[in-house]
RODO-2510 file (C-alpha; in nm, 4 decimals, decimal comma):
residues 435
     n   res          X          Y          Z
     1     x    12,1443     7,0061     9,8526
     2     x    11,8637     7,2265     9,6963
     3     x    11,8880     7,4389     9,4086
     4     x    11,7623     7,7001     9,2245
     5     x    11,6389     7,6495     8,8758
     6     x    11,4012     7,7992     8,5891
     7     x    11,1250     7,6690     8,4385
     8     x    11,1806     7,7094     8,0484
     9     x    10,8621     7,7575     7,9146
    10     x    10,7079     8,0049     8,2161
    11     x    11,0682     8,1686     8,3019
    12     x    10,9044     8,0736     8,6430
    13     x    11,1730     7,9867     8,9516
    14     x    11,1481     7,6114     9,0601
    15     x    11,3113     7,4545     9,3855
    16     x    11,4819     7,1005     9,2708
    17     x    11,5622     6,9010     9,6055
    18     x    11,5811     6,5679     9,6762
    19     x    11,3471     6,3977     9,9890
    20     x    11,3359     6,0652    10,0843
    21     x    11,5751     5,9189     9,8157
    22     x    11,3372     6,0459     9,5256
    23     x    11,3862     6,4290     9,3147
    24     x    11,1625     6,6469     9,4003
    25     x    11,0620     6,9888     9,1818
    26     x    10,8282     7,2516     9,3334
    27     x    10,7163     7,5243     9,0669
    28     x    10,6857     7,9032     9,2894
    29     x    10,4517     8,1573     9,1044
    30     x    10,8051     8,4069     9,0773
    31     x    10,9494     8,4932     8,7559
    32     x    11,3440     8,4369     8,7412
    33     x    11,4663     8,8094     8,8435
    34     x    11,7084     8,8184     9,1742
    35     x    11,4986     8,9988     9,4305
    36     x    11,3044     8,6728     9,3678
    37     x    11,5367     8,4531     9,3238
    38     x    11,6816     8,5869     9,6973
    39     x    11,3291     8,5289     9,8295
    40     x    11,3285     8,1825     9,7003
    41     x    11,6645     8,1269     9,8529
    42     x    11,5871     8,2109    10,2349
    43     x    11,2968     7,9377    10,1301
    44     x    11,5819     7,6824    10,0609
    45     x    11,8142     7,7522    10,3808
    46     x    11,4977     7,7432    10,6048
    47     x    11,3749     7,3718    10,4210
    48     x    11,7488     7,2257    10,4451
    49     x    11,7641     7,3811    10,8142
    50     x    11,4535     7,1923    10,8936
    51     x    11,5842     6,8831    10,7206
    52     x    11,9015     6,8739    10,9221
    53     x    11,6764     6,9232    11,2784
    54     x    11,4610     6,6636    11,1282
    55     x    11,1459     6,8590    11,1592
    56     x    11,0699     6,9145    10,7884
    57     x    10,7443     6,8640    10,6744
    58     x    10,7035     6,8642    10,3119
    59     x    10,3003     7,0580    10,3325
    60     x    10,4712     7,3394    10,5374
    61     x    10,7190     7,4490    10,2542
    62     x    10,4633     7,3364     9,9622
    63     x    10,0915     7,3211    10,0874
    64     x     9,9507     7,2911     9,7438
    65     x    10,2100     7,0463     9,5836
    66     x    10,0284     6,6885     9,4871
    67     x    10,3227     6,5218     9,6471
    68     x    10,2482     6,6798     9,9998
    69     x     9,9623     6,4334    10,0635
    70     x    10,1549     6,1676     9,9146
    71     x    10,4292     6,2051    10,1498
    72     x    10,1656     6,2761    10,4724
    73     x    10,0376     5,9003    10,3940
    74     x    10,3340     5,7326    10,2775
    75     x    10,5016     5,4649    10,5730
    76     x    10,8116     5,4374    10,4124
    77     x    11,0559     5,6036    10,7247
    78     x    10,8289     5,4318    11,0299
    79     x    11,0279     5,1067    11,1509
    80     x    10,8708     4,8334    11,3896
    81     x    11,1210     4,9223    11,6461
    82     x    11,0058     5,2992    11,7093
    83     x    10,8192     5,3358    12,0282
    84     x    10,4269     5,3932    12,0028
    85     x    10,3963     5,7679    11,9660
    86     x    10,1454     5,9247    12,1449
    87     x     9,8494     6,0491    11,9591
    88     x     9,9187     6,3478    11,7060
    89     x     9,7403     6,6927    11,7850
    90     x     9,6920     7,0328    11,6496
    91     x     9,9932     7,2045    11,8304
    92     x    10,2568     6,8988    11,7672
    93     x    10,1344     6,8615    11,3634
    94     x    10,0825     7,2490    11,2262
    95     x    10,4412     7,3703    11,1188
    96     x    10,5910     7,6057    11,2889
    97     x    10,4962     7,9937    11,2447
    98     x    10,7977     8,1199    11,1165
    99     x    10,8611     7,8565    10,8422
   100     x    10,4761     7,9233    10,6887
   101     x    10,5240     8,3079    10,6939
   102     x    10,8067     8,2549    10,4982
   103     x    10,5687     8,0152    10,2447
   104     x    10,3188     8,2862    10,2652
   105     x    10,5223     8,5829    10,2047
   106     x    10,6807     8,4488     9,8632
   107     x    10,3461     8,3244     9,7911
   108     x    10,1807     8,6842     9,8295
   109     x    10,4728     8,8991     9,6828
   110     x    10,3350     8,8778     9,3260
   111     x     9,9909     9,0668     9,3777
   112     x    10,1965     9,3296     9,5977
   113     x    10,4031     9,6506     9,5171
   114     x    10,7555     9,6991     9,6278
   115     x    10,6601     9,9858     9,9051
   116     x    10,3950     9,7417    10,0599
   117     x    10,5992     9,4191    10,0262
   118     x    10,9124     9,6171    10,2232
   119     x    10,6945     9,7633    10,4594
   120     x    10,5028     9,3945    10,5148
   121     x    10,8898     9,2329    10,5332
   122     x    11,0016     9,4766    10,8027
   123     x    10,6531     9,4336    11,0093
   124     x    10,7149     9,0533    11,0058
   125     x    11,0962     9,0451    11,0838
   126     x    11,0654     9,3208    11,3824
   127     x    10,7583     9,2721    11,5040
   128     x    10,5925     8,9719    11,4890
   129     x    10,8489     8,6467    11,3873
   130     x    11,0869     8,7700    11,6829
   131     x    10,7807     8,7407    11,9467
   132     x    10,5701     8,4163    11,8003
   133     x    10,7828     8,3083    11,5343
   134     x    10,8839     8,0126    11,7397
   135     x    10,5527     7,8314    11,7881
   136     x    10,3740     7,6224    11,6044
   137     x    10,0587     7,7479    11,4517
   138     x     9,8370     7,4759    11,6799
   139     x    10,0124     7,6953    11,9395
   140     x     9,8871     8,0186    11,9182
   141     x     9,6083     8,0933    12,1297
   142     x     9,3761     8,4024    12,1474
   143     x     9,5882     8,4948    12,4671
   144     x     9,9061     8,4859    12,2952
   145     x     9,7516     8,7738    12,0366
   146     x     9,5886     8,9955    12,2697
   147     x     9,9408     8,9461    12,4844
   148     x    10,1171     9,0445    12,1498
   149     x     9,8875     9,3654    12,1007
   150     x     9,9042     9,4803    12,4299
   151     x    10,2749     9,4535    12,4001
   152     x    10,2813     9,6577    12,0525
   153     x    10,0591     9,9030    12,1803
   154     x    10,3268    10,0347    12,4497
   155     x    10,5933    10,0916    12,1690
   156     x    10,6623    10,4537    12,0420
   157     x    10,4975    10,5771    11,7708
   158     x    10,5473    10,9111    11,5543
   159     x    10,4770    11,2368    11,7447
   160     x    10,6466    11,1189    12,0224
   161     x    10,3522    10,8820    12,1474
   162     x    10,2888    10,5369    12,1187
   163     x    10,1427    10,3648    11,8330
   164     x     9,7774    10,4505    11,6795
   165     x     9,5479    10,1865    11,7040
   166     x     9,5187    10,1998    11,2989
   167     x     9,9215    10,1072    11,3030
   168     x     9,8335     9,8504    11,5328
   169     x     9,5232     9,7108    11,3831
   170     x     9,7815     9,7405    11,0542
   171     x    10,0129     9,4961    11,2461
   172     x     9,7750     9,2643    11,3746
   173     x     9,6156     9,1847    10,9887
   174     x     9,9098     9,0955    10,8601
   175     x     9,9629     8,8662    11,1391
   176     x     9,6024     8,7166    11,1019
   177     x     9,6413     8,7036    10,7503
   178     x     9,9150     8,4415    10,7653
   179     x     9,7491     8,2606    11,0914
   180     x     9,4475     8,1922    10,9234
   181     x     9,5979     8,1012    10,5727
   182     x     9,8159     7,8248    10,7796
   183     x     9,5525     7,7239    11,0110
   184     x     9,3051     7,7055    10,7459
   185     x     9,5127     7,4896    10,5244
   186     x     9,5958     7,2729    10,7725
   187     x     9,2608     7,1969    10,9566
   188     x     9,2962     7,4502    11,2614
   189     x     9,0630     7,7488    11,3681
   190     x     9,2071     8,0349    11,3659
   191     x     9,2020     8,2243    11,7270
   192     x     9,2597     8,5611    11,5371
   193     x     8,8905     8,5285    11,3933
   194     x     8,8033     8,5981    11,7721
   195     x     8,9612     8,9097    11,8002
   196     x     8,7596     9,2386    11,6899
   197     x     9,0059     9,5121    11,5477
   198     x     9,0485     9,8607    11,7742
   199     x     8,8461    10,1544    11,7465
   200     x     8,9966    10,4000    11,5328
   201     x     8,9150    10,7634    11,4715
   202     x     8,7727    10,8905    11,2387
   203     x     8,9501    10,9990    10,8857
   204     x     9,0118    11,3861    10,9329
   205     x     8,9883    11,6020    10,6614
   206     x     9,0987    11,9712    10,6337
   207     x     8,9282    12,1272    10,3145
   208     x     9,0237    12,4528    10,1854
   209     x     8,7512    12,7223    10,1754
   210     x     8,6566    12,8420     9,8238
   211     x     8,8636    13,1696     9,9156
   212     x     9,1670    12,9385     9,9993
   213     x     9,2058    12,7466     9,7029
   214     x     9,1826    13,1159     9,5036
   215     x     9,5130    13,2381     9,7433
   216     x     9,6897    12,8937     9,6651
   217     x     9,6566    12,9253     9,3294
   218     x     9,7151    13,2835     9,2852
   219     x    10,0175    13,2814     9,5016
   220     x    10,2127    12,9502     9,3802
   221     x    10,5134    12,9482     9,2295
   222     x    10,4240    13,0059     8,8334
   223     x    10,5912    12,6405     8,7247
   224     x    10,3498    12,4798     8,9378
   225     x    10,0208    12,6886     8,9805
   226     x     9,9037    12,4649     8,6537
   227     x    10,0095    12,1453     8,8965
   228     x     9,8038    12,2852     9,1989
   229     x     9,4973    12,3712     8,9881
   230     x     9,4430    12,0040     8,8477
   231     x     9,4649    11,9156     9,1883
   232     x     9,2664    12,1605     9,3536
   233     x     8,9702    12,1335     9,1332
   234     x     9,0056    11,7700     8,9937
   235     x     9,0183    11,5621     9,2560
   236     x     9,2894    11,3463     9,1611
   237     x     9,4866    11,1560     9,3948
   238     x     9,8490    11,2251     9,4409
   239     x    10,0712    10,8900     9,2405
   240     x     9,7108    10,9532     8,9455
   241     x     9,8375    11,2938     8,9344
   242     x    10,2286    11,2937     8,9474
   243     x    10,1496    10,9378     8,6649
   244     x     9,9118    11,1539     8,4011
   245     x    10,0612    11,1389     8,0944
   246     x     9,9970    11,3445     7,7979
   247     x     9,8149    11,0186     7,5965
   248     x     9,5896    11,0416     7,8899
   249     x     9,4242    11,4150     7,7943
   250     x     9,1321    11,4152     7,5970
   251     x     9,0712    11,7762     7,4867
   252     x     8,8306    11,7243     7,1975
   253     x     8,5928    11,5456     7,4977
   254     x     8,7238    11,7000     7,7916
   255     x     8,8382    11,3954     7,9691
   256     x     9,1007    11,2790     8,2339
   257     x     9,2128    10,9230     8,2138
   258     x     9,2800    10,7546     8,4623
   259     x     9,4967    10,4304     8,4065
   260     x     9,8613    10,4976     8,6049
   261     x     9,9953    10,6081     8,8988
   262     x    10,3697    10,7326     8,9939
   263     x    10,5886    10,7428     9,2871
   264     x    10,9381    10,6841     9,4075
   265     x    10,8840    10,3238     9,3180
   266     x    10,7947    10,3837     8,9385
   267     x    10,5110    10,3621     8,7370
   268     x    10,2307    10,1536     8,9090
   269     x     9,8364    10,0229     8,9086
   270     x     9,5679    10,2325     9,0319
   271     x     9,4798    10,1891     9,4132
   272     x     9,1955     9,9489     9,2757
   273     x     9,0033     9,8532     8,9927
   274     x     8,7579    10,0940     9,0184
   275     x     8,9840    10,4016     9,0289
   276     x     9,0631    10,3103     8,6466
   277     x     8,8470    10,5864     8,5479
   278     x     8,7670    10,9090     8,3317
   279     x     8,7651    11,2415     8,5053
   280     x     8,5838    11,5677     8,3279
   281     x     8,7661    11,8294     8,2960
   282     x     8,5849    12,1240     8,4585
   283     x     8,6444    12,4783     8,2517
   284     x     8,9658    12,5891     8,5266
   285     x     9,1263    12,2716     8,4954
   286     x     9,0877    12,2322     8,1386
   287     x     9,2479    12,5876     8,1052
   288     x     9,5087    12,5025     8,2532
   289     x     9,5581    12,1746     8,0866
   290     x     9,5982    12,4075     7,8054
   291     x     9,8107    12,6505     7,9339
   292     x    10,0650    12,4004     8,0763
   293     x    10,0509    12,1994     7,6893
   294     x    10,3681    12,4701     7,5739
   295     x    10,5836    12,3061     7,8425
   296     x    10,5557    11,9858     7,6986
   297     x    10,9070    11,7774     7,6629
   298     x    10,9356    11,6079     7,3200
   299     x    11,0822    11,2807     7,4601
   300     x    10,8558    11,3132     7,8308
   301     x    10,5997    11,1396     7,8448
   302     x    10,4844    11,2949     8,1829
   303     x    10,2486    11,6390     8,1912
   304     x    10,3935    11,7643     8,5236
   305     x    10,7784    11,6648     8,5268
   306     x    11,0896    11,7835     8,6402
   307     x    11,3769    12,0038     8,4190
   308     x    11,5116    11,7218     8,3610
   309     x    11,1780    11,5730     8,2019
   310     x    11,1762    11,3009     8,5408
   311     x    10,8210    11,2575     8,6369
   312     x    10,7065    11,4844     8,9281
   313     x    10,8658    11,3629     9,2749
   314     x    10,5759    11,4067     9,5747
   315     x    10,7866    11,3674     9,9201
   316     x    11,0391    11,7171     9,6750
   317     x    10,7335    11,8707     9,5961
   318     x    10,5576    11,8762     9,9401
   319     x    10,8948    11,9844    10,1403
   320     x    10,9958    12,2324     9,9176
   321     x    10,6600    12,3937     9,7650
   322     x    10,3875    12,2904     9,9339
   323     x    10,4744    12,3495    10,3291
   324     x    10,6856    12,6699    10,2608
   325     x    10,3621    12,7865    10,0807
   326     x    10,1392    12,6880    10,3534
   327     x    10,3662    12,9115    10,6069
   328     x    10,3867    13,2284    10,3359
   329     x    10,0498    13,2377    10,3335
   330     x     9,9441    13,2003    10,7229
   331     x     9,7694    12,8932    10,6218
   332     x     9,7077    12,5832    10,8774
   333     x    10,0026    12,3382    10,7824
   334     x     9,8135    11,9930    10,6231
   335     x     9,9515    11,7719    10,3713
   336     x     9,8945    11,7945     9,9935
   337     x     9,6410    11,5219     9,9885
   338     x     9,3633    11,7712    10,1451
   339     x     9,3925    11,8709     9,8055
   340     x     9,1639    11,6188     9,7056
   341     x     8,9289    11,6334    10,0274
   342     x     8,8865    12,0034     9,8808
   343     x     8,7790    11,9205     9,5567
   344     x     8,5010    11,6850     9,7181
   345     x     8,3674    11,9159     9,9441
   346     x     8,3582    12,1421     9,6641
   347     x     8,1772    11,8527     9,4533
   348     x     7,9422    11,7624     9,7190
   349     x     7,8590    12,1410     9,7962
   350     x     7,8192    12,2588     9,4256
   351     x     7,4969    12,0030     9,4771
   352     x     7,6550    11,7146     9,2180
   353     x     7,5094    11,3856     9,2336
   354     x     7,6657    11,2178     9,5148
   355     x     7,7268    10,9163     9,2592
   356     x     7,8863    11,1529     9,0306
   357     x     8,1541    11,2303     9,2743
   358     x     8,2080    10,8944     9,3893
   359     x     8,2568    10,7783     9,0261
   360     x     8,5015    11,1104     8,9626
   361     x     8,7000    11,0576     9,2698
   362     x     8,7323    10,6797     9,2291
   363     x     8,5252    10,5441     9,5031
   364     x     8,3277    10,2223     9,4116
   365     x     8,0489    10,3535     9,6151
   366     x     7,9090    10,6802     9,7703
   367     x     8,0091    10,5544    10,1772
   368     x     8,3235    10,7485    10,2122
   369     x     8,1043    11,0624    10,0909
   370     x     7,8435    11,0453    10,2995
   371     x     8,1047    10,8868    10,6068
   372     x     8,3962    11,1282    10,5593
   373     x     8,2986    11,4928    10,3543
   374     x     7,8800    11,5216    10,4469
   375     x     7,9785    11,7445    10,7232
   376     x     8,1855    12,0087    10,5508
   377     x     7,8350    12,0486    10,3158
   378     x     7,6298    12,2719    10,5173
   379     x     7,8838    12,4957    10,6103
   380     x     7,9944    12,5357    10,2754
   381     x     7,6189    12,5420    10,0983
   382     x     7,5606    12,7702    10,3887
   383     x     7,1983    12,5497    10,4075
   384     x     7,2322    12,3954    10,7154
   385     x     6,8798    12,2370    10,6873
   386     x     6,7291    12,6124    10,5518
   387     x     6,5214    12,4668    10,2983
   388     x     6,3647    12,2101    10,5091
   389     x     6,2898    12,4957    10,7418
   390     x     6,1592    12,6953    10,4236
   391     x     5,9001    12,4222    10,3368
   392     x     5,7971    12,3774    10,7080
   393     x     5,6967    12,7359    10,7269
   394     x     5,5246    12,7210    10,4178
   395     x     5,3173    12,4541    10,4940
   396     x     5,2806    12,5539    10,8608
   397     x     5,2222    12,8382    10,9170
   398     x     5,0473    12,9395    10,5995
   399     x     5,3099    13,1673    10,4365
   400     x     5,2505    13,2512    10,0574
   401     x     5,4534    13,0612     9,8489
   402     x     5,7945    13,1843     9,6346
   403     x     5,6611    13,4218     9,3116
   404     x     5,6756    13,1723     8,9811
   405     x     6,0013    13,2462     8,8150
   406     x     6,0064    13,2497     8,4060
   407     x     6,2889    13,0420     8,2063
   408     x     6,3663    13,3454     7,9825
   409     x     6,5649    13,0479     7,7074
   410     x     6,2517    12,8497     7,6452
   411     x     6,0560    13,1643     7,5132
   412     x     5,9713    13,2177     7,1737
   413     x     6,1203    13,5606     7,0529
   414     x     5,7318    13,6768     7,0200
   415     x     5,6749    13,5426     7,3887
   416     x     6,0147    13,7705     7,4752
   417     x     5,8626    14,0576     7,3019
   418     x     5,5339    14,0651     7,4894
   419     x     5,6506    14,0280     7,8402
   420     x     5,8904    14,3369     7,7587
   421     x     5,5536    14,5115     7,6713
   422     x     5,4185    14,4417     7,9992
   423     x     5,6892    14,4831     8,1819
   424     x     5,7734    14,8598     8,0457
   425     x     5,3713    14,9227     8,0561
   426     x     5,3891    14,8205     8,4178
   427     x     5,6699    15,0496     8,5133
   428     x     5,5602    15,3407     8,3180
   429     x     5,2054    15,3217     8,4775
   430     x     5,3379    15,2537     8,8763
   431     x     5,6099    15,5926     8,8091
   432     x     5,5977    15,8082     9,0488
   433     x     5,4502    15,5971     9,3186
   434     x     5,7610    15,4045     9,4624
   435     x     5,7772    15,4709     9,7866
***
């Protein structure tokens, strides 16, 4: 019988078992809370399960232990008397599919958050264990996955149709990312490296015209028109909003850090390393910064919080606020994080270095600029290729270039003085003779 124990000196959980007649102790990388130690349980009932069938192998429940290769070479259990068995292959020695996702899954939960390990739990439990969680992982074939995805592709999806191929590409990573971390461990090729990913569509963004963003803001409800400007303007994503803190304002430089983010879960990391960040505060949003700093709790943390000083909540805010707002307004219904697709186009149209932006909205590079906001530009520079067309004609067809125009701040004040001579000398002398 197996059991549960903690490792004093790392609080880590360890599984103490005993396997062939000797005590066996496998260290997990979970600390000793009990959603863990109920994660490490299932573990135990699935390895005493497979010891009773007698199809335990000790590198499917502990592929990095030292004492897995011992035990894959040892004799000690073969007897003289067992017939000759016929030659070992990749289907008969790979463990079994459902018994490594369950190795993989408590191996992964510790660089996951709550939300994503759920939502990977309930993926693996309805979607994929029930349908291949019986073979062994020399079993799957590149037919049995493209079988699987054309099955998931007929099942409902929101909206009344059936699933988009980004839910189903979704579905079919997580089950490649445990096929190839088994097969690779054990020797096998992975079939799901031959299998491209769907074509998906294209990330749509709604931006808000200039004139928009004006209305939202002007028409908001007063406790949150503070909220909605940061937002608007700022570029901040929803959890890095709803998780600023007051620590995080920099007044005295202007600056927005970004460190935190906040949802229903708690307090968490930022999407990625790279959206750790500092955001300037442009003169609106620093204004209202300022005006919000009166409403400040003495015991909250939080700059945008609840009345009772809880940090903001984002599934309240957008079903109460945001949508009826929309509606009032006659505006088309999108969800709040166009918010930040509006302060990009705004960015990008303002003429900003394209790195700027990326660095201010938290993108490690400019792609998703150029892949997803470039086309909102022109319409909103109102360009739309004009000056290339402008030097073209110059060049072209010989027109006379733009008159010289005069940086009045880099004139001296005797410089100023003159060209106001010239200029009144010039008017007084053409009176008379404007058409």
């Amino acid at each position: 019988m197996a059991s549960i124990r903690t490792r004093k000196d790392t609080g880590l959980l360890i599984v103490d078992f005993r396997y062939r007649n000797e005590r066996c102790r496998e260290q997990t990388l979970l600390p000793d809370v009990p959603a863990n130690r109920e994660r490490v349980q299932k573990l135990v009932s699935r390895m005493e399960n497979a010891m009773l069938n007698g199809s335990f192998r000790y590198a499917d429940f502990f592929p990095n232990s030292p004492r897995a290769a011992e035990v894959a070479t040892t004799t000690a259990d073969v007897t003289t008397l067992a017939p000759v068995a016929p030659p070992a292959t990749e289907a008969t020695v790979s463990p079994i599919f459902r018994e490594f996702a369950a190795v993989w899954f408590v191996e992964s939960v510790p660089r996951w958050r709550k939300r994503h390990e759920e939502a990977i739990q309930a993926t693996l439990d309805n979607l994929i264990l029930p349908r291949l969680g019986a073979k062994r992982l020399g079993e799957i074939s590149r037919a049995d996955l493209l079988a699987f995805r054309a099955e998931i592709s007929k099942r409902a999806g929101h909206g009344g149709g059936t699933l988009s191929n980004k839910r189903i590409n979704k579905i079919m990573s997580i089950l490649a990312s445990v096929l190839n971390e088994g097969c690779d461990r054990h020797g096998i090729t992975s079939p799901s490296r031959m299998i491209k990913p769907l074509k998906q569509k294209r990330t749509e963004v709604f931006p808000f015209t200039f004139d928009e963003v004006n209305l939202i803001i002007d028409k908001v409800r007063t406790d949150y028109r503070n909220y909605l400007t940061l937002r608007m303007l700022s570029g901040l994503r929803t959890g890095e909003a709803d998780g600023l803190q007051w620590d995080d304002i920099d007044f005295e430089r202007g600056l927005i850090r970004i460190e935190r983010t906040h949802s229903r879960d708690g307090d968490g990391e930022t999407k990625t390393e790279g959206s750790r960040r500092f955001v300037p505060m442009v003169h609106a949003v620093r204004a209202a910064l300022t005006d919000h700093l009166p409403t400040r709790c003495k015991d909250c943390p939080w700059v945008f919080h609840s009345r009772r000083g809880s940090p903001m909540d984002s599934v309240n805010f957008t079903n109460r606020v945001w949508y009826p707002l929309l509606r009032h307004l006659g505006l088309k219904k999108r969800p709040p994080y166009q918010m930040r697709h509006t302060a990009a186009t705004l960015m990008l149209a303002s003429g900003e270095n394209p790195e700027w932006v990326a660095h201010t909205l938290g993108h490690s590079t400019t792609e998703m600029l150029f892949r997803v906001y470039s086309r909102y530009v022109p319409n909103l520079t109102r360009n739309d290729g004009g000056a290339y067309a402008g030097l073209l004609k110059r060049k072209l067809e010989g027109e006379a270039p733009p008159a010289p125009t005069i940086d009045l701040a880099s004139l001296s004040i005797e410089q100023k003085t003159t060209l106001i001579a010239l200029l009144t000398q010039s008017l007084t002398s053409n009176k008379g003779n404007t058409p």
